[in-house]
MIGUMI-186098 format. One record per residue (C-alpha): x, y, z; residue in one letter. Coordinates in steps of 0.2 Angstrom, whole numbers, padded with zeros to 4 digits, always signed. Example, Ala and Ser with C-alpha at 12.3 -4.5 7.8 and 13.67 -1.06 7.14 Angstrom:
BEGIN
+0062-0022+0039a;+0068-0005+0036s;
***
This chain:
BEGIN
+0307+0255+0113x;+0299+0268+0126x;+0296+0285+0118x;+0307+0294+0133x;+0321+0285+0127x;+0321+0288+0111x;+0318+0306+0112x;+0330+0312+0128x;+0347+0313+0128x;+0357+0303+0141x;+0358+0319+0153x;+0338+0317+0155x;+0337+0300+0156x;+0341+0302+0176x;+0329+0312+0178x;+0315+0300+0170x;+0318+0287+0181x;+0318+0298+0196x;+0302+0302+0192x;+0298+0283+0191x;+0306+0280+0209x;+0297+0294+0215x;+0280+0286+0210x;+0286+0269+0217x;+0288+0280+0236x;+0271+0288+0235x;+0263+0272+0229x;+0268+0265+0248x;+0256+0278+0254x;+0239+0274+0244x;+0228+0256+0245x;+0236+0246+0230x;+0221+0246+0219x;+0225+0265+0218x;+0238+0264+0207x;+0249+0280+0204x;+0256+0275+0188x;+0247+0271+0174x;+0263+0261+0166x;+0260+0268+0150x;+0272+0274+0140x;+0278+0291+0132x;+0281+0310+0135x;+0266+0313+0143x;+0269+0301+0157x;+0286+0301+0161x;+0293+0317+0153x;+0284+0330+0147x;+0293+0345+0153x;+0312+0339+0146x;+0304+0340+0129x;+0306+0359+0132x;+0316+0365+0144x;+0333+0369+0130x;+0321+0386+0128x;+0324+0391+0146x;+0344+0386+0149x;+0342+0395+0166x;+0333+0380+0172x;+0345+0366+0180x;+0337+0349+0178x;+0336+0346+0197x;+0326+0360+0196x;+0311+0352+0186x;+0309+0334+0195x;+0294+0340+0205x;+0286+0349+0190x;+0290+0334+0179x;+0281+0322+0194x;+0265+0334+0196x;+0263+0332+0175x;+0265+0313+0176x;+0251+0315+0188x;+0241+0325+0179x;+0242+0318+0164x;+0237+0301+0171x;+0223+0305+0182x;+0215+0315+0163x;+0219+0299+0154x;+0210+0290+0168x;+0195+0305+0166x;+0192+0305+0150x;+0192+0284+0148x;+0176+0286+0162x;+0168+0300+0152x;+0169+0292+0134x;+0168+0274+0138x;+0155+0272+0153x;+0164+0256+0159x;+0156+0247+0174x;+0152+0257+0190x;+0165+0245+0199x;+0179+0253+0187x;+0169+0270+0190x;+0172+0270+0207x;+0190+0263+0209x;+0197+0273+0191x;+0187+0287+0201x;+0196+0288+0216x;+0212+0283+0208x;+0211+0300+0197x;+0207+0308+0213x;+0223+0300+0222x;+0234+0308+0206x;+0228+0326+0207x;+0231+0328+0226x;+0247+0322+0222x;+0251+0332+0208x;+0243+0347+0217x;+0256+0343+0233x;+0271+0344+0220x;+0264+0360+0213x;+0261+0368+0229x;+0281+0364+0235x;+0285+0374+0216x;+0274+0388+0217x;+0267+0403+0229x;+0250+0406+0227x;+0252+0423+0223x;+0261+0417+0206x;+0253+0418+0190x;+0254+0401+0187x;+0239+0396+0195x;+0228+0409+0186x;+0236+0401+0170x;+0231+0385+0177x;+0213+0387+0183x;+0210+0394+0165x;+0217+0378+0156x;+0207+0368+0167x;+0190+0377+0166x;+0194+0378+0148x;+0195+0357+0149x;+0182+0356+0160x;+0169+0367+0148x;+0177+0357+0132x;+0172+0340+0142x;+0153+0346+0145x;+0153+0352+0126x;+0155+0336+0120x;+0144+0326+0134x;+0131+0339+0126x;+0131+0331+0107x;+0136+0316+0115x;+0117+0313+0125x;+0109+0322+0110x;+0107+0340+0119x;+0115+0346+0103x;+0113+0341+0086x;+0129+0331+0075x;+0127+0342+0063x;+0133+0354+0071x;+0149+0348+0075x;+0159+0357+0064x;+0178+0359+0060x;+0180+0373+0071x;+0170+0366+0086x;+0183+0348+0086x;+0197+0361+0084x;+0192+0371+0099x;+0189+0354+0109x;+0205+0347+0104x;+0213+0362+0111x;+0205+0365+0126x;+0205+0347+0131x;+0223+0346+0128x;+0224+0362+0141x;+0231+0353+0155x;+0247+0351+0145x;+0248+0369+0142x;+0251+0371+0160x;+0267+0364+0158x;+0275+0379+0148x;+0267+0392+0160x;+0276+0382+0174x;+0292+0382+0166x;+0292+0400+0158x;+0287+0404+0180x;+0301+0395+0187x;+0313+0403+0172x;+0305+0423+0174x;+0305+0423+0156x;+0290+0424+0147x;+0297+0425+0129x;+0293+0409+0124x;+0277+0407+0133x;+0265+0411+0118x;+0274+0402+0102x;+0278+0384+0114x;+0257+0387+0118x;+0254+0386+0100x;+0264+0375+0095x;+0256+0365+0109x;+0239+0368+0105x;+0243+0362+0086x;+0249+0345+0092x;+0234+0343+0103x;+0225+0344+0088x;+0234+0331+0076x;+0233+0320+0089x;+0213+0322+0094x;+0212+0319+0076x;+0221+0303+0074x;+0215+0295+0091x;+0197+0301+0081x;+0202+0289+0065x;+0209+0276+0076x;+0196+0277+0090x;+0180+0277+0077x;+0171+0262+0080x;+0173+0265+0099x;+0168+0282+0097x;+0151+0277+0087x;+0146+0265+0099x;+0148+0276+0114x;+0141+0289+0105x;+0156+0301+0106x;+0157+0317+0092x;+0173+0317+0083x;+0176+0327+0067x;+0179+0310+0057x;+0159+0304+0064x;+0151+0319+0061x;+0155+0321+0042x;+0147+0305+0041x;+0134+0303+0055x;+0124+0318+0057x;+0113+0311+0071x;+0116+0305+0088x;+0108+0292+0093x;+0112+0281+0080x;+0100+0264+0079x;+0114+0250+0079x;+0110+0232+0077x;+0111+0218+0088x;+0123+0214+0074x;+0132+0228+0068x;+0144+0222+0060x;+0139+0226+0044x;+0134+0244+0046x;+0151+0248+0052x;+0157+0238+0037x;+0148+0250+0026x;+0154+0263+0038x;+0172+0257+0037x;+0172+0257+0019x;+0164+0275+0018x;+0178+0281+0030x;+0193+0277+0018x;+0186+0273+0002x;+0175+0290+0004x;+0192+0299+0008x;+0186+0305+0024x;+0202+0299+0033x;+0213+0305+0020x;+0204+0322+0023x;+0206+0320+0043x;+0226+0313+0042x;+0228+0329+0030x;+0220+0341+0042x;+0233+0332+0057x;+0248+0335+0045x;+0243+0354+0045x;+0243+0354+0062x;+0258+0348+0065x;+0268+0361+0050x;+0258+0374+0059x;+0266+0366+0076x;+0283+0367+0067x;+0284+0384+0059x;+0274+0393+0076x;+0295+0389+0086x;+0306+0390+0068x;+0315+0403+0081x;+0318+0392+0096x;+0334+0382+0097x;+0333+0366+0094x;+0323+0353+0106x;+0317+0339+0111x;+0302+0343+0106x;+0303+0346+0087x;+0311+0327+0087x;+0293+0323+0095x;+0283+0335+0081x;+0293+0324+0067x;+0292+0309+0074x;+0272+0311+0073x;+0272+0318+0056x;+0281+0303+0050x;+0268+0291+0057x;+0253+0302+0051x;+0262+0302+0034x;+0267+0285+0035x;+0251+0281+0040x;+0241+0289+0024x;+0255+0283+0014x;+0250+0263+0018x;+0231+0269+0018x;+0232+0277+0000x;+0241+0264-0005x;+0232+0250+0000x;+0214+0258-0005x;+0221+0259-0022x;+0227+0242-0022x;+0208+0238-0018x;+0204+0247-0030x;+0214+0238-0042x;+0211+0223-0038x;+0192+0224-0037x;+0194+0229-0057x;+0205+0214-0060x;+0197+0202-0047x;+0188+0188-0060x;+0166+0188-0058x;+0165+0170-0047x;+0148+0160-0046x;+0151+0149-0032x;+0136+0134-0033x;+0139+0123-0018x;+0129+0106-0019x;+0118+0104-0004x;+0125+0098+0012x;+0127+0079+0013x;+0131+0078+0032x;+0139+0087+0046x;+0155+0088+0040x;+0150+0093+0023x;+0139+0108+0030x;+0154+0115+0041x;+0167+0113+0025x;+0156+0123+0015x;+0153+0136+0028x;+0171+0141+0029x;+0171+0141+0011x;+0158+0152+0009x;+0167+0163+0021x;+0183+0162+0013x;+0175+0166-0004x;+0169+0183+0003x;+0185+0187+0011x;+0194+0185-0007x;+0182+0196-0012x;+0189+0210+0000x;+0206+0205-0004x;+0208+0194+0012x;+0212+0210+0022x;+0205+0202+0036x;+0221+0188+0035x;+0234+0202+0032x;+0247+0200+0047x;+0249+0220+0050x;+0265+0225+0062x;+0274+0241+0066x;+0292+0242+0065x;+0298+0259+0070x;+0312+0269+0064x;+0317+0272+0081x;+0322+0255+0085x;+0334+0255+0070x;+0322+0249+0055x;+0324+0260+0039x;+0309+0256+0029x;+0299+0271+0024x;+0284+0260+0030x;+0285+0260+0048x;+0266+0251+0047x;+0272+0235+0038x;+0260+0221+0030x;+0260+0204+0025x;+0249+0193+0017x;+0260+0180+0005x;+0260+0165+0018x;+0243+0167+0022x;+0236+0167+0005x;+0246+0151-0002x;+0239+0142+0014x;+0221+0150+0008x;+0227+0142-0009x;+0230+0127-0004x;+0212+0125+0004x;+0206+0131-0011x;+0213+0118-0020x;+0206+0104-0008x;+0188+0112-0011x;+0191+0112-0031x;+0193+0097-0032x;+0177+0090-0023x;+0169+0104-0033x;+0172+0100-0051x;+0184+0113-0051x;+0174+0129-0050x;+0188+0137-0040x;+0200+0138-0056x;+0199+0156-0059x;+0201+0158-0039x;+0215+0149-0041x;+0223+0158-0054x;+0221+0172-0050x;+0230+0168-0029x;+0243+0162-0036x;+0248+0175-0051x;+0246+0186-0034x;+0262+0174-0026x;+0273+0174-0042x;+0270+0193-0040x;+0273+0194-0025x;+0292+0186-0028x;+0307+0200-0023x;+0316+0201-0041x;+0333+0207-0031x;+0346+0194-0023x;+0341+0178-0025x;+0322+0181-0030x;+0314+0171-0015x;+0300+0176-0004x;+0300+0185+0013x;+0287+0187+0026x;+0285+0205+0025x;+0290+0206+0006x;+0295+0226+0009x;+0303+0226+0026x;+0321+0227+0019x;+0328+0219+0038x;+0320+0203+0034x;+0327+0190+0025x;+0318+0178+0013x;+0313+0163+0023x;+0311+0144+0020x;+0294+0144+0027x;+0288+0155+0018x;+0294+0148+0001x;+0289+0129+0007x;+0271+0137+0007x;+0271+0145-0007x;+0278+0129-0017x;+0264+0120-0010x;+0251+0132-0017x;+0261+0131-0034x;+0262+0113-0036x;+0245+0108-0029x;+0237+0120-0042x;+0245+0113-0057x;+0258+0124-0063x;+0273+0117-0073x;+0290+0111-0065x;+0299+0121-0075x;+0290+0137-0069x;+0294+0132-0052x;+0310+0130-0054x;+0315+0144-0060x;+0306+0153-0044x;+0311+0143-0033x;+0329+0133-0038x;+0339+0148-0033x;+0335+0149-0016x;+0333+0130-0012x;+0352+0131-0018x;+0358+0145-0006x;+0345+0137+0007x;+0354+0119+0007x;+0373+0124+0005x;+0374+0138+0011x;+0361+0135+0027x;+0363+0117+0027x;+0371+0110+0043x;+0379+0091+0047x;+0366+0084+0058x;+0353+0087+0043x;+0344+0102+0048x;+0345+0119+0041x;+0342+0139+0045x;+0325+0148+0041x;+0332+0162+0034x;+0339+0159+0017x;+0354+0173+0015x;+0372+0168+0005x;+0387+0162+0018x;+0398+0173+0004x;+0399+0185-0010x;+0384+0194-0004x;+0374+0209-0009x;+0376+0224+0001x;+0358+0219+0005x;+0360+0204+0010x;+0372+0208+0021x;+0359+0221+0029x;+0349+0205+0033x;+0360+0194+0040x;+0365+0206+0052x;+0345+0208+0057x;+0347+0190+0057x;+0360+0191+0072x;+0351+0208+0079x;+0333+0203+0080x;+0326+0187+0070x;+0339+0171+0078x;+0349+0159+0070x;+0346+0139+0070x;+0335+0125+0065x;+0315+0127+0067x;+0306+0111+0067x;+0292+0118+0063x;+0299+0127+0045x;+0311+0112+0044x;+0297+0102+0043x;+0287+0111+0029x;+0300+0113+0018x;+0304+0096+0016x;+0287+0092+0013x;+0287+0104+0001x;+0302+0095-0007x;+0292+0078-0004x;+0280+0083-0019x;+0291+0094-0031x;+0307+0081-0032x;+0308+0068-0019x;+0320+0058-0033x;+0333+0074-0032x;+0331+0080-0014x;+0331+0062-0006x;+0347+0064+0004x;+0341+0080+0009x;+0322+0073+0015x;+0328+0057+0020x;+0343+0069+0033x;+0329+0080+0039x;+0317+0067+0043x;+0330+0058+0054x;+0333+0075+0063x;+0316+0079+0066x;+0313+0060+0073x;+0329+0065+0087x;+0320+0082+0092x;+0304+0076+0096x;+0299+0076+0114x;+0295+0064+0127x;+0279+0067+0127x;+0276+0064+0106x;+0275+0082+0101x;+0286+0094+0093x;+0289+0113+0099x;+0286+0126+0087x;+0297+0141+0087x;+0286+0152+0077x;+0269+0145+0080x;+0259+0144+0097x;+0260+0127+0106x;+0263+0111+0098x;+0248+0107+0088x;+0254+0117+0072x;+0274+0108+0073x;+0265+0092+0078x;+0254+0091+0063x;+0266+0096+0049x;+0279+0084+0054x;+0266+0070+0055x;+0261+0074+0038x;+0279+0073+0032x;+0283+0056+0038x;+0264+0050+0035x;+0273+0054+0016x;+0290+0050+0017x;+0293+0040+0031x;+0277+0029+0036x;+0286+0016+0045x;+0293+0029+0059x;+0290+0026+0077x;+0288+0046+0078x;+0271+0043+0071x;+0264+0033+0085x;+0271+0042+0096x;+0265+0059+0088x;+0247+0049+0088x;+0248+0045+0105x;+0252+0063+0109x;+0236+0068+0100x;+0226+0056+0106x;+0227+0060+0123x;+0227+0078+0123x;+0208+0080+0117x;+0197+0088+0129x;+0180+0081+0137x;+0169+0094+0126x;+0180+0086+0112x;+0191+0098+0106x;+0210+0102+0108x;+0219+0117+0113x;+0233+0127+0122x;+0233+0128+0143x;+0220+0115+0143x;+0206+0124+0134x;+0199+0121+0119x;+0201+0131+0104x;+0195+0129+0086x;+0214+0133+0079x;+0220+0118+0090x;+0207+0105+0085x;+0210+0110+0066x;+0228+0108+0066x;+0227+0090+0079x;+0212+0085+0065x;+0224+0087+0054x;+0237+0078+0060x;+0226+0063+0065x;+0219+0064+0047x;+0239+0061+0036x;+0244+0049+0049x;+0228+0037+0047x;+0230+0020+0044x;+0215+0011+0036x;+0218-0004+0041x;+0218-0001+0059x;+0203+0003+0069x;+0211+0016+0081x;+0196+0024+0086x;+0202+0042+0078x;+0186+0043+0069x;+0174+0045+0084x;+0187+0056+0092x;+0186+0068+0076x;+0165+0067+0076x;+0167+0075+0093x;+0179+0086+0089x;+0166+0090+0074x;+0152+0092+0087x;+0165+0106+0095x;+0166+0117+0080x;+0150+0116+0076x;+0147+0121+0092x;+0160+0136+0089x;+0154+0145+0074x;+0152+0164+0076x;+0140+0174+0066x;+0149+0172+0051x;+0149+0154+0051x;+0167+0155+0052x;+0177+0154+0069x;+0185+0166+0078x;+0203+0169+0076x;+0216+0159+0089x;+0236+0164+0090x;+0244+0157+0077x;+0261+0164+0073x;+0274+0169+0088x;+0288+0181+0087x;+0299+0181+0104x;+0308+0199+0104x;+0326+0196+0111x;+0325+0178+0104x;+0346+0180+0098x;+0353+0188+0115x;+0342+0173+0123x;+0333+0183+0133x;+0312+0184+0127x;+0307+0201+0133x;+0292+0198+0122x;+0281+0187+0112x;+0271+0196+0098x;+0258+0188+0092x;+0247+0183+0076x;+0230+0177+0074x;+0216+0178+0061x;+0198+0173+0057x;+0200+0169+0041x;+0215+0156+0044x;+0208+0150+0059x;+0195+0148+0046x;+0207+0140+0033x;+0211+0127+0044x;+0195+0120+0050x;+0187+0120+0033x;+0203+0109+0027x;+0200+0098+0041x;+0183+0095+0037x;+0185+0095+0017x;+0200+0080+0022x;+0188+0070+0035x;+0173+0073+0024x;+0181+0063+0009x;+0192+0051+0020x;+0176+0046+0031x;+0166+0044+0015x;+0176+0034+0005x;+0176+0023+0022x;+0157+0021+0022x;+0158+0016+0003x;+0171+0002+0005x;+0160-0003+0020x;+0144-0002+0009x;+0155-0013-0004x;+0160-0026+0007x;+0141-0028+0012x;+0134-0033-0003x;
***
């Protein structure tokens, strides 16, 4: 939701969007690589002086469309300013951002000239704020090249920079307290003003830090820190700003920096207690819950670290050398997934914001989730104990007492994506994965059941539909929780309704390995739906995955189980095997990508036959040659979108799709690719070896 509209009443909004046609005619008279409008987003841009103008009722809203033009401007052509001074991007985007800025100001200047005489005050006010920017700008080039030592960026130098570079705004309340010939308010909306400019220098500091360091830009954050500039960086940095990552939070520095913003912006607050109420206190709040919000999940989470780092059980990991290529590459993603459990898997957690202001009532705007990524980690780890004599035990344990923790204990006990966002239901995929991780690691039925019973029953009566198929989102049809009916209508708001083939398809699998004797109907119904859905071309569509490798594989693997005699298969196969790339991997828009190849790896691997020679073995060797040839640093692999959310998915109109990817499950599936192959092709070679002598 844009900022504007969830601050400005609908009187306002008119006046927003003529300031948006206005840009759109001036555009018409600049080249087109001179954009006018940055499209961003937010009060600065859009809306600045509506934010104040209650405090000067004398003022018609008319009156302020040129003013509320020139700030757009402004503020644009300062973004575009500062991004040239702190980044030093390449002198083609110098010279174009460059002129760009240039373009802003004389249009801003033109509006301004059209509000005020040159006699006014205003422009005395305004050549202060802007000398006062322009001196902060050169301050900080000065510790920036090393003219002036870090050390002594103090407290009270960031303060006075924040302030000054957050001058140009200030401009705004000398316009308005001009056009209204009352200067009452002038001095507390300036300070409350200058207090704002500070929390958010100070949170753009925490959340700008590792850009910051490499560009060699002072902040307060950096300095306590970093005392010297330049710093010597490695070729491969990324384990000093590792060290320095874990300094910032775990050394409380951006505890220290968030409480210093939260000052700022009570110090904003109290400086207008005697205004009427505006816009712009709805602004202040809606910052202070975020910077709140925001050191909540960070506290939080730190002490979870913490916690777990205390419980987390001593591991000593002895891998056998290396017997061949596919061995090597399995035990590099293992080594890599090792060190990510040892961080807590941060790396896979699937972080997303969900504000208050599109209607979501979690306290936590910043919301995180981590349960189905760990019981797919789990389940890899499992295929890894077993080749390893079952080292991985205590690893295993200890992922999935983290699941059965992780359980909601309210309605009907299930799992949920986000396990605290109360507007999501618990889904089936989610619990198919975490059964999976259960089962494979050895813990009893009955223990299962009692996790997981409930929720399969709601699941397949309540969701269960008569062509065989079922919802994602498991929430009673009746007699429902005030909770549950919360979610349901989320379900109807935001997340869709309908069959996935994709979650379908893991959950009967699921089903498959905890009771195929009880949940025959129900496998043998879903398979036959999932057979009617596939495509022409042998693929299935995902709804919630990227492509059509990840729906593809898990419903090979489901009749490769249940079904081996389907003519899906063969079809599926087909699909697979004439989709790899010349440089032997698989991917999305015809370019290969290590996520892709993984999952079709997969997919060839729990539909081989072998008894037939289908030539699937060279066509995974050189896909083999590809990851190989795709390690990062790490000796893992980059991360590749996995998970989709379509925004607008239940009106049918996708106004967006927001995405999820990480290193370590990108890593997660190649290792289980190559842990599956490594075993398959070996046992292939012995049978041959056999059959020799």
């Amino acid at each position: 939701m844009d900022v504007a509209q969830s601050i400005f009443n609908d009187q306002i909004q008119p006046e927003i969007l003529a300031t948006r046609t206005a840009l759109s005619h001036l555009q018409e008279k600049w080249p087109d690589e001179i954009a006018l409008s940055l499209k961003r987003k937010g009060i600065y841009y859009y809306g600045l002086p509506y934010l104040f103008a209650p405090a000067f009722p004398s003022l018609q809203l008319t009156e302020l469309r040129s003013l509320n033009l020139a700030t757009c401007l402004f503020a644009s052509s300062i973004f575009l300013y500062d991004k040239l001074m702190d980044r030093s991007p390449s002198p083609y985007l110098s010279t174009a951002s460059g002129l760009q800025a240039q373009a802003m100001q004389f249009e801003a200047y033109q509006q301004l000239h059209r509000i005020f005489a040159p006699e006014q005050v205003f422009w005395r006010r305004f050549q202060t704020y802007v000398s006062e920017y322009a001196e902060a700008c050169l301050l900080e080039q000065r510790f920036r090249s090393g003219q002036q030592s870090w050390r002594d960026y103090t407290e009270k130098i960031a303060v006075e920079i924040a302030i000054a570079k957050g001058g140009i705004a200030r401009a705004t309340i000398a316009a308005l307290v001009e056009l209204a010939q009352d200067e009452r308010w002038l001095e507390p909306l300036t300070a409350s003003l200058n207090h704002f400019s500070i929390a958010c220098q100070l949170l753009d500091d925490l959340q700008d830090w590792k850009e910051d360091l490499h560009s060699g830009l002072p902040s307060l954050l950096l300095a306590r820190m970093v005392h010297e500039w330049p710093v010597q960086l490695a070729a491969d940095d990324s384990k000093q700003l590792r060290e320095l990552a874990r300094e910032i939070y775990y050394g409380e520095h951006a505890s220290y920096v968030l409480g210093l913003a939260l000052e700022s912006l009570e110090q904003a607050h109290n400086t207008i207690a005697d205004l009427p109420k505006l816009p712009w206190h709805q602004e202040l709040d809606n910052l202070r819950h975020y910077c709140q919000s925001m050191l909540q999940d960070m506290n939080r989470i730190v002490h979870r670290n913490r916690d777990r780092i205390a419980e987390q059980p001593k591991l000593s990991l002895t891998l056998p050398p290396a017997q061949n290529s596919w061995q090597q590459v399995a035990w590099d993603g293992l080594r890599f997934m090792i060190r990510q459990w040892q961080l807590g898997f941060g790396e896979a957690r699937h972080i997303m914001f969900f504000p208050r202001t599109s209607g979501f009532r979690s306290a936590q705007e910043c919301q995180y989730g981590d349960i189905f990524q760990r019981a797919l980690i789990t389940d890899v780890f499992c295929d890894a104990n077993e080749v390893l004599s079952g080292q991985l035990h205590a690893v295993i344990d200890y992922e999935t007492n983290y699941l059965l923790n992780s359980r909601r204990t309210s309605g009907i006990g299930s799992w949920s994506y986000f396990p605290e966002l109360p507007e999501l239901p618990p889904d089936a995929d989610t619990l198919a994965q975490v059964m999976q991780a259960l089962l494979r690691s050895g813990h009893s039925t009955e223990l299962i059941r009692q996790c997981c019973e409930a929720p399969l029953t709601v699941l397949l009566s309540d969701n269960y539909h008569a062509n065989g198929s079922f919802e994602t989102w498991i929430v009673p049809a009746t007699d429902r929780t005030p909770e549950q009916e919360y979610e349901a209508e989320w379900i109807h708001r935001a997340w869709g309704e309908g069959a996935d083939h994709d979650v379908m398809a893991n959950l009967l699998y699921a089903l498959s390995l905890y009771d195929p004797i009880s949940f025959a109907k129900v496998i043998q119904r879903g398979v036959s739906y999932l057979e009617s859905q596939q495509e022409s071309d042998g693929s299935w569509l995902s709804t919630w995955y990227h492509g059509s490798y990840y729906g593809t594989f898990v419903c090979l693997r489901l009749l490769a189980r249940v079904k081996p005699d389907s003519p899906a298969i063969q079809s599926a196969l087909s699909f697979l095997r004439t989709h790899q790339l010349s440089d032997g991997g698989w991917g999305l828009k015809n370019q290969s990508d290590p996520l892709s190849t993984a999952l079709s790896m997969l997919g060839l691997f729990f539909a081989h036959h072998p008894d037939k020679d289908s030539g699937d073995h060279v066509r995974v060797k050189k896909a083999l040659g590809y990851l190989q040839s795709m390690q990062n640093e790490d000796k893992a692999w980059d991360q590749c979108p996995l998970i989709q959310m379509e925004i607008g998915r239940p009106q049918g109109l996708i106004q967006a799709v927001l995405s999820y990817g990480s290193q370590t499950v990108t890593t997660v599936f190649v290792t289980k690719a190559a842990i599956l192959w490594f075993q398959l092709l070996g046992d292939v070679l012995a049978e041959q070896q056999l059959s020799n002598v």
